[in-house]
C-alpha positions in Angstrom: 23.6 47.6 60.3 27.2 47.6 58.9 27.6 47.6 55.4 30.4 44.5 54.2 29.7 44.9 50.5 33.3 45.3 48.9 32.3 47.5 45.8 31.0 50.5 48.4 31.6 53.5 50.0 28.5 54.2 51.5 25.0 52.7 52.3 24.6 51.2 48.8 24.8 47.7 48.7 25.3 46.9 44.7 28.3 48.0 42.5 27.3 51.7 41.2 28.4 53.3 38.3 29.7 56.4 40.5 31.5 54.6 42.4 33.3 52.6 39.7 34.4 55.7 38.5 35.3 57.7 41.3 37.7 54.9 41.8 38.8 54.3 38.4 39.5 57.8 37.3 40.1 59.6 40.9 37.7 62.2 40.1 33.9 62.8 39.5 33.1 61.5 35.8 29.6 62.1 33.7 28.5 61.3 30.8 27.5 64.3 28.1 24.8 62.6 25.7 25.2 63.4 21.9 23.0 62.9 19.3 24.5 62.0 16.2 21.5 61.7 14.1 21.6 58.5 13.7 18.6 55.9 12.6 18.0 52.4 13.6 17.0 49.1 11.3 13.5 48.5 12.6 13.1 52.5 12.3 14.5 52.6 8.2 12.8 49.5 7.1 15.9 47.8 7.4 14.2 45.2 9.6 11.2 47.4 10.1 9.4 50.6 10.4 8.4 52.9 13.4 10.9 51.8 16.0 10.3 50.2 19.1 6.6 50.7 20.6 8.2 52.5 23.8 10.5 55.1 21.4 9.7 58.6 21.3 10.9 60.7 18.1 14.4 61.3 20.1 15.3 57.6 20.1 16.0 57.5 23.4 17.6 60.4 23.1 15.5 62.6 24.9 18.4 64.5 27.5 20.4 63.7 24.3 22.0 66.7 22.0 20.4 68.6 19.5 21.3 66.8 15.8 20.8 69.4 14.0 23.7 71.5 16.1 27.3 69.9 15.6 29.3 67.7 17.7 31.5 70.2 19.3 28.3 72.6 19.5 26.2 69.8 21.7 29.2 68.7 23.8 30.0 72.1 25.4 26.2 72.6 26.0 25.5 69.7 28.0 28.6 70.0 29.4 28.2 73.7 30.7 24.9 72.8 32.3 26.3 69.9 34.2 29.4 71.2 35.3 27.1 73.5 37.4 26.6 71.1 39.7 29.8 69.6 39.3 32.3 72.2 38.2 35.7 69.6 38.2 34.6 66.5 36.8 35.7 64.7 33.5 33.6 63.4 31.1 32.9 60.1 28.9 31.3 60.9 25.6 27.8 59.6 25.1 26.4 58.8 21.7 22.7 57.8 23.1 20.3 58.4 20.9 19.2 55.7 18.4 21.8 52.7 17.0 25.2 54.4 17.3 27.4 51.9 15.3 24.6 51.7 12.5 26.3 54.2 9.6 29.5 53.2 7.2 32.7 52.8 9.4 34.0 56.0 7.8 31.3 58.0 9.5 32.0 56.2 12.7 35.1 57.1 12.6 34.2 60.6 12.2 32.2 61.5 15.0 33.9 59.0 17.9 37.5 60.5 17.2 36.2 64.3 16.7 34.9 63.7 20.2 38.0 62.1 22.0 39.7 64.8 20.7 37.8 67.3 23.1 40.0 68.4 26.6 39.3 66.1 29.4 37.3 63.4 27.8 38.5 60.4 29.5 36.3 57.3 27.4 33.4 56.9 25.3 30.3 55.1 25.9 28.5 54.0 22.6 24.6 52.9 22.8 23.6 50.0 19.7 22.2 47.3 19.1 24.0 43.9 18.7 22.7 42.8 15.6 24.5 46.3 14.2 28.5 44.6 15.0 29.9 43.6 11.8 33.6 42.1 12.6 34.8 45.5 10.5 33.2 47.3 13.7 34.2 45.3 16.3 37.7 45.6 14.9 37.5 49.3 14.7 36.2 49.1 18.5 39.0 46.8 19.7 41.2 49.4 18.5 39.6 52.3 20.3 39.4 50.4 23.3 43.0 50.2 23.4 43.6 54.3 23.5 40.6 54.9 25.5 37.9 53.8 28.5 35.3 52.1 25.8 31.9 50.6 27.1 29.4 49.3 23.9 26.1 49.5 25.8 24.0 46.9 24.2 20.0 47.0 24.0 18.9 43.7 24.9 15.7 45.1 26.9 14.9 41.4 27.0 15.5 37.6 26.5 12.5 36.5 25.3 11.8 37.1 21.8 8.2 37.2 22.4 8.5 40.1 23.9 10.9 41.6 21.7 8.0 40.6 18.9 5.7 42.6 20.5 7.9 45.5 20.7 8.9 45.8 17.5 12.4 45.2 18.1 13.3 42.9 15.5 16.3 41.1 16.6 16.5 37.6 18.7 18.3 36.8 21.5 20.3 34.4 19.4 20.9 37.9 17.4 22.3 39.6 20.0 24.1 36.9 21.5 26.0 36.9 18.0 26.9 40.4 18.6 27.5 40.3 22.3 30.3 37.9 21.7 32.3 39.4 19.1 33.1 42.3 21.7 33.7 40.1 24.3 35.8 37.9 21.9 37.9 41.1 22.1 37.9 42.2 25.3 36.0 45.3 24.8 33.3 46.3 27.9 29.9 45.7 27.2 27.3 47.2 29.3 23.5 45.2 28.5 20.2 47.3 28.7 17.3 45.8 30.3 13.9 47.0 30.4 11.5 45.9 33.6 7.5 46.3 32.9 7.9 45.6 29.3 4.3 44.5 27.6 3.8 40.6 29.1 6.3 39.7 31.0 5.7 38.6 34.5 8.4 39.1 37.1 9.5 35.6 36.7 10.3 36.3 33.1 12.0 40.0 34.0 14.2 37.5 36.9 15.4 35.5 34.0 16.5 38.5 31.9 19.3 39.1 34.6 19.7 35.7 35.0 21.0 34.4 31.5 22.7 38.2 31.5 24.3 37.4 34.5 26.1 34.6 33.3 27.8 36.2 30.0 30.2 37.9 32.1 29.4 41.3 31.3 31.0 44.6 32.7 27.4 46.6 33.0 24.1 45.8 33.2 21.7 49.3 33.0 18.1 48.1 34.4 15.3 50.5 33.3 12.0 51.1 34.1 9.6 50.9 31.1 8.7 54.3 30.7 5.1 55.5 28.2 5.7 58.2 26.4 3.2 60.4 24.5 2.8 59.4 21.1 4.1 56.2 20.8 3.0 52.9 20.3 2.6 52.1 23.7 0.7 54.7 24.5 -2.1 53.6 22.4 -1.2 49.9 24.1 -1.6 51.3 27.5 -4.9 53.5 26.5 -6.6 50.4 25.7 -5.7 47.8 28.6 -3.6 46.0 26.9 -0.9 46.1 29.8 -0.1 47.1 33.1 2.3 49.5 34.7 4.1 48.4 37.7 3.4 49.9 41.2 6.5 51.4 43.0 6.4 48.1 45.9 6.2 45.9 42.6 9.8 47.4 40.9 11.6 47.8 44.2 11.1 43.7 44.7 11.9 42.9 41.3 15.0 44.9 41.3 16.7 43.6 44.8 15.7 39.9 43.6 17.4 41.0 40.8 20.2 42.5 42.0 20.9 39.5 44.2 21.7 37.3 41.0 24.1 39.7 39.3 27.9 38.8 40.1 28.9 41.5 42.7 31.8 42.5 40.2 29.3 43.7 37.9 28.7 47.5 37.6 25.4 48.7 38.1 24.9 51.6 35.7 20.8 52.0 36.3 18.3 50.9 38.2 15.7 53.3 37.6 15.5 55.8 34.4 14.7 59.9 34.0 11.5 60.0 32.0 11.3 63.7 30.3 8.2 65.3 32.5 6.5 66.7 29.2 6.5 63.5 27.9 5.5 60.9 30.7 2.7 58.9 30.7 3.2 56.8 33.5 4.4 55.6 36.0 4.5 59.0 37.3 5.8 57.9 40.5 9.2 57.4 38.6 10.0 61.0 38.4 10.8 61.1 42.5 13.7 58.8 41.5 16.0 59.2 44.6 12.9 57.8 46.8 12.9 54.8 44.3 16.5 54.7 44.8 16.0 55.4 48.4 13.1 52.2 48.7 15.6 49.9 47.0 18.3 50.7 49.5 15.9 50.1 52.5 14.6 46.8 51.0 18.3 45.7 50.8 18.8 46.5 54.3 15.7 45.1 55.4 16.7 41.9 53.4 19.9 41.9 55.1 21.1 41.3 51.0 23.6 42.2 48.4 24.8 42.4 44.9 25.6 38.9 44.4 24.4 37.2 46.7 22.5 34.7 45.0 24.0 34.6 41.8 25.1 30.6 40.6 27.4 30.4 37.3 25.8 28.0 35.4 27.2 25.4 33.9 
């Protein structure tokens, strides 16, 4: 069956990130993840204490750089290794680990230009939270996206702020819509996380996440798998029953329906996640991730669907 999706040069029928790149920058492009050592409010008692049930002690960080080794130091590690497999690509700075824009603007500052400064770093991808965008910051990032390719990826994980209740996340929607738009406000990329499988959410509530997403006009959307991790929070949750993992047929649906309600334009950064092997709980199926990848792409083709293909602006 021909594929007619525009934003392909293969058999994938949504908008992937290597694709938007490749054709963006003429050249293979990956990210190097940093750690910057970093916190987060709900980790500092800012808004909280102990993160979000699902966090392990990297942050989120866990293929992220070491923070006790410099900047410069973690770069040309991670770097190295990955230019093994590809030895001419570029690279778009990572900070990953934690709230990256949480820290004075001075420090900011810091540690995003030391990194632009390195050879062959085309743009900078910065991973927060939107109730951490102060107008000082988004000023600071209107300004960097102007010299360089700047996506803010933006944990959202969801809409609901019953779920983000029991997940410790301590921020609302109406929080994060706050945030969201002051980027937008200035034209700077935003790229919104979203977590599938989180603690009580049925899949008509993981639908919806993409669904109001969908409609802020976003340039990425990353959807995750929820991933338990040894010693967290979850994994107490999980050890006593108090949720269910999905099956592998149960995340392949919810991510085509999904995918059929994002705007086709839209850049698909994720639509699985790399749990760390020591660390995984469940679902272990996860770690074969090119034969989830490989189940979405049939179910597409079975469908007969695409990126898009159901998506309705609302009013």
């Amino acid at each position: 069956m021909e594929n007619k999706f525009p934003f392909s040069d293969d058999n994938k029928r949504y908008h992937t990130w290597n694709y938007h790149l490749r054709h963006k920058f003429n050249s293979k492009v990956f990210k190097v993840s940093l750690n910057a050592g970093f916190t987060c409010p709900n980790i500092d008692g800012t808004k909280g204490y102990g993160g979000c049930t699902y966090c392990s002690d990297e942050g989120s960080g866990d293929f992220a750089g070491n923070p006790c080794e410099p900047l410069s130091i973690q770069f040309e590690k991670i770097k190295n290794n990955m230019h093994k497999k590809w030895p001419d690509a570029k690279y778009i700075a990572y900070f990953q680990a934690r709230t990256n824009t949480y820290a004075p603007i001075d420090v900011l500052k810091k540690c995003y230009e030391e990194v632009l400064s390195f050879d062959n770093v085309v743009g900078l991808s910065i991973a927060t939270r939107a109730d951490c965008i102060d107008e000082e910051i988004a000023d600071y990032l209107e300004e960097l996206s102007k010299r360089t390719y700047l996506i803010v990826e933006l944990g959202l994980q969801s809409t609901f702020d019953e779920t983000g209740e029991k997940i410790n996340r301590c921020h609302t929607y109406e929080d994060f819509l706050h945030g969201f738009n002051m980027l937008k406000q200035r034209n700077i990329n935003v790229c919104v996380h979203l977590i599938n499988g989180l603690p009580g959410e049925t899949k008509d509530m993981m639908i919806e996440n993409v669904r109001k997403v969908a409609n802020l006009g976003v340039h990425s959307i990353k959807l995750h798998l929820l991933h338990v991790l040894k010693k967290t929070v979850m994994a107490k949750q999980l050890e006593n029953n108090e949720f269910k993992l999905l099956e592998l047929d149960e995340y392949v649906q919810i991510i085509c329906d999904q995918l059929e309600l994002i705007p086709e334009n839209v850049i698909i950064q994720r639509i699985t996640g790399d749990g760390d092997k020591e660390k995984l709980i469940g679902p272990l199926w996860s770690l074969k991730k090119f034969v989830v990848m490989n189940e979405i792409d049939k179910e597409m083709v079975r469908r007969n669907s695409y990126q898009g293909c159901k998506f309705r602006k609302s009013e």
